[in-house]
N, C-alpha and C positions, 0 to 999 in steps of 0.2 A: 806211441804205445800208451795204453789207458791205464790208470794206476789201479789197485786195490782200494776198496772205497773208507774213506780216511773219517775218523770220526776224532772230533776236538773239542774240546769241554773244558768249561770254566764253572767252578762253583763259588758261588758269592752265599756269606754265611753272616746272620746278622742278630745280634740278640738270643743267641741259641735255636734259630731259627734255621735248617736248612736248605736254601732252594737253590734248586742245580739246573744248570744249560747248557744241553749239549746239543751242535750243531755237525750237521755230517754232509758228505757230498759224493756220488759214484765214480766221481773222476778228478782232479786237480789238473788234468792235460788235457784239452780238449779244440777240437777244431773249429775253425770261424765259424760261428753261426749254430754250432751244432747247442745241444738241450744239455743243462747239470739239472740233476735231482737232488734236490736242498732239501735235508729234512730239517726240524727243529722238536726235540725234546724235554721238555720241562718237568720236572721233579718237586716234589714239596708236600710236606703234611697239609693234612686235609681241615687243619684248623686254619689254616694259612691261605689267605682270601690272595690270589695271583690274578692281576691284569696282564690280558693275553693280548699284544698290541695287532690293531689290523692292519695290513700291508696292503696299498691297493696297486699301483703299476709296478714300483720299482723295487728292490732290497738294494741298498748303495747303488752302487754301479750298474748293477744289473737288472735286465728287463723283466718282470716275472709272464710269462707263457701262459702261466696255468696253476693254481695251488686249488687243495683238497680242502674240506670241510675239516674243523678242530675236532679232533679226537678226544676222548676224557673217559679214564680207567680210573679205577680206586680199587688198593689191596694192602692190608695189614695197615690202616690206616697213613697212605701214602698216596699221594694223588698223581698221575700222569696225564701230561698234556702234552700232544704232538700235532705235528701240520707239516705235512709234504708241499712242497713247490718246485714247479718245471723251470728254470731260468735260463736268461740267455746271454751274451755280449756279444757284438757286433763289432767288434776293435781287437786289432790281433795286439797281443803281448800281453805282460805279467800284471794280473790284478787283484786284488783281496777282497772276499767277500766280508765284510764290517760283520765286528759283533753281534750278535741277536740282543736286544735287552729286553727283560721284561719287571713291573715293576711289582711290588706288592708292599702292606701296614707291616711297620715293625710293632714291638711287643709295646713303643712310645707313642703310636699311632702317625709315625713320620714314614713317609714313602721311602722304600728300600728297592735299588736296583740292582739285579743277578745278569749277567753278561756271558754271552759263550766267547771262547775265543777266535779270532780273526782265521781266515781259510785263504791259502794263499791258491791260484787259482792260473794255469797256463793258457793263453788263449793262443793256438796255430794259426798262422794264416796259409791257406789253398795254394799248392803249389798246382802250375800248369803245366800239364807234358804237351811239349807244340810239338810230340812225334805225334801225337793222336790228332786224329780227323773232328772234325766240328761235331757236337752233337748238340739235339735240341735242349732245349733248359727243361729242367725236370718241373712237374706241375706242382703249384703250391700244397705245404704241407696243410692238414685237415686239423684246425684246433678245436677240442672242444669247447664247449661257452662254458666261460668261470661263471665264478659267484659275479663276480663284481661286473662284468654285464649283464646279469641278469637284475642284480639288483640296479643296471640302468635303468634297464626292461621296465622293470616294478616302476621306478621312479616316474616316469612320462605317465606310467597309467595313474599312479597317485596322484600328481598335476592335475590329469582331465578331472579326475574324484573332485579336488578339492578347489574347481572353479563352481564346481554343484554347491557343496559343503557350506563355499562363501555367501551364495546367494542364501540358503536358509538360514546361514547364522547372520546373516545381515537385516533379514525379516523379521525373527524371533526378537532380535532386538530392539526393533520397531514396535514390537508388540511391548515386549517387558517397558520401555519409555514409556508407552501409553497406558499402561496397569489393565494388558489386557489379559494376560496371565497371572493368574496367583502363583506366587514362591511354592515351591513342588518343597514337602514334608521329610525333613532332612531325619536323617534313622536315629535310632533312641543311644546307640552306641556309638561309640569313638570311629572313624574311617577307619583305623588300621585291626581295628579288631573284627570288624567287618569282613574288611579285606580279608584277612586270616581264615576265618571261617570259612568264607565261598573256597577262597584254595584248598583246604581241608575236604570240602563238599567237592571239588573237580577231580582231585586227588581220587576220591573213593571210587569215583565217576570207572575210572579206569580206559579213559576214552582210547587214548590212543595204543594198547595193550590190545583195542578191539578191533584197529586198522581206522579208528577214525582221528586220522591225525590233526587236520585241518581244524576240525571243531573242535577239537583239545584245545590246539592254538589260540583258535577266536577268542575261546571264553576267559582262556587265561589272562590274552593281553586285556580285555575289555574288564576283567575285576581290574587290574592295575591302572585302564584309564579312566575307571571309575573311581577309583582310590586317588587319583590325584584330582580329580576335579572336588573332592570333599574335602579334600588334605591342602589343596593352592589353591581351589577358585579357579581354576580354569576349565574349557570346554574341552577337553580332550577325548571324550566319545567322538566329537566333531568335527576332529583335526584329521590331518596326516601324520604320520611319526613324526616327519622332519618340525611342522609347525612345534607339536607338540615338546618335541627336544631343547626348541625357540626360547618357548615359554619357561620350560623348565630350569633355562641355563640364566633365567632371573631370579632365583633364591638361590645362589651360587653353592650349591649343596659339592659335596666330597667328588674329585675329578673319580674316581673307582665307581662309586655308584652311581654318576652320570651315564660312566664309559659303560654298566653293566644294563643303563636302562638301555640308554640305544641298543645295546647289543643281541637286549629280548623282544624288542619292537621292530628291529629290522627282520630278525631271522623269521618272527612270525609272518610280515608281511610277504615274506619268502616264501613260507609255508601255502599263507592262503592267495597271493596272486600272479606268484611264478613256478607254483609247482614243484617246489623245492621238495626233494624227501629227506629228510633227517635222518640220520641214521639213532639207532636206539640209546645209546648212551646224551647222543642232542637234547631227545624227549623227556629223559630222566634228571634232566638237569634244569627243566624247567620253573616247574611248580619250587624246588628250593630256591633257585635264582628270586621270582620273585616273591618268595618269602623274605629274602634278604635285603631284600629293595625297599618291602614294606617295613621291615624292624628298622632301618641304616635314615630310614625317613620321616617315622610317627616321633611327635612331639616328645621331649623327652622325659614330660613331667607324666606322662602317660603309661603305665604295665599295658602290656600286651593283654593281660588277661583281661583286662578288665570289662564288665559290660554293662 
């Protein structure tokens, strides 16, 4: 008998800081093999910067099937974050689906962890009636493709990209040893104010408002791997994410701003070479995402305004 669907929540409170996690599930009793729908709900004012952790096969125990794109609301100054996922266990008996955690700055700038509570979870195993006659096995179920093979997808095509990539940046360099290139005219103003501005200028753009999502995405991430090539010396026009992430994890900058740069370079790579569609609140969290990347990053003897 399938239960009523049981939702369990833990709030972790830090600094007068509120952020809440609550986890829920359609069923606590469920048969070998069959599907739980795990959601996960996060709560937090909107001054309050939350790393939202990625989950790629497993949650503890269990196999994840299928999860949804990150959800993101804001009302009366309160932000919400959810993400549905399909899961599964293949082992009959009683098991716990583990806390959610998620982490975010306290008001000391020390990481703070919020937790939902543990889901206690029945797993049936198939009984046989050997009154019944043989039947054929039923055809496999149809999954759709997650994210996360599609961002395999992306990956192998990034690979063939950036065996190209290497030969140019490998020439170029040949050339810069030899002083066959003059140093390209570095801009009158700071990187991050730079950066600022062009955001400001895509912003106005309204591209993706116009159904042109992909090119939103491009230009975005390309100020930002423009900004880092002025801001670290590196070629990150010329990279892949993943290179790029490489390089970047050599000024050991804040684990949050790390986590939020991958998280805007992968989704775009999604955008432009798996076809990925965003849903509108994705889009709208763009342009401030890497605003936040560009301030968490410029020098700090540097205003923003300045030019």
């Amino acid at each position: 008998m399938r239960l009523l669907s049981t939702f369990l929540c833990l709030c972790s409170l830090a600094y007068s800081q509120d952020v809440t996690v609550t986890a829920s599930v359609d069923s606590q009793s469920v048969s070998l093999g069959d599907w739980i729908r795990y959601s996960v709900e996060v709560k937090h004012p909107a001054s309050v910067a939350v790393t939202f952790p990625l989950q790629k096969d497993t949650i503890g125990s269990f196999d994840i099937v299928q999860q949804d794109s990150l959800i993101r609301s804001e009302q009366n100054g309160t932000t919400e974050l959810k993400k549905n996922f399909v899961i599964a266990k293949y082992e009959a008996g009683n098991f716990t689906i583990q806390p959610f955690r998620v982490q975010y700055a306290g008001t000391d700038g020390k990481m703070v962890t919020a937790v939902s509570n543990p889901i206690p979870v029945e797993i049936r195993s198939v009984e046989i009636d050997t009154t019944q006659s043989i039947r054929d096995v039923k055809p496999p179920m149809t999954v759709p493709m997650s994210a996360e093979e599609i961002a395999m997808y992306v990956g192998i095509v990034l690979a063939l990209a950036g065996l190209g990539y290497g030969l140019y940046y490998y020439m170029k360099k040949r050339k810069l040893a030899a002083g066959e290139i003059e140093e390209e005219a570095k801009p009158d103003i700071p990187p991050h104010v730079l950066a600022l501005l062009q955001l400001d200028e895509l912003e106005a753009k309204r591209l993706w408002q116009a159904g042109e999502i992909k090119a939103y995405y491009s230009e975005a991430t390309e100020i930002i791997r423009r900004y880092f090539e002025l801001r670290y010396g590196i070629m990150a026009l010329e990279m892949t994410s993943a290179e790029v992430m490489s390089q970047l994890d050599k000024f050991k900058m804040e684990k949050m701003t790390f986590s939020d740069i991958e998280t805007l370079l992968t989704g775009s790579d999604l955008v432009k070479f798996a076809k990925y569609q965003p849903v509108a609140s994705e889009n709208e969290q763009v342009i401030p995402q890497a605003r936040s990347i560009v301030e968490r990053t410029k020098p700090v003897n540097e205003p923003a305004s300045a030019v």
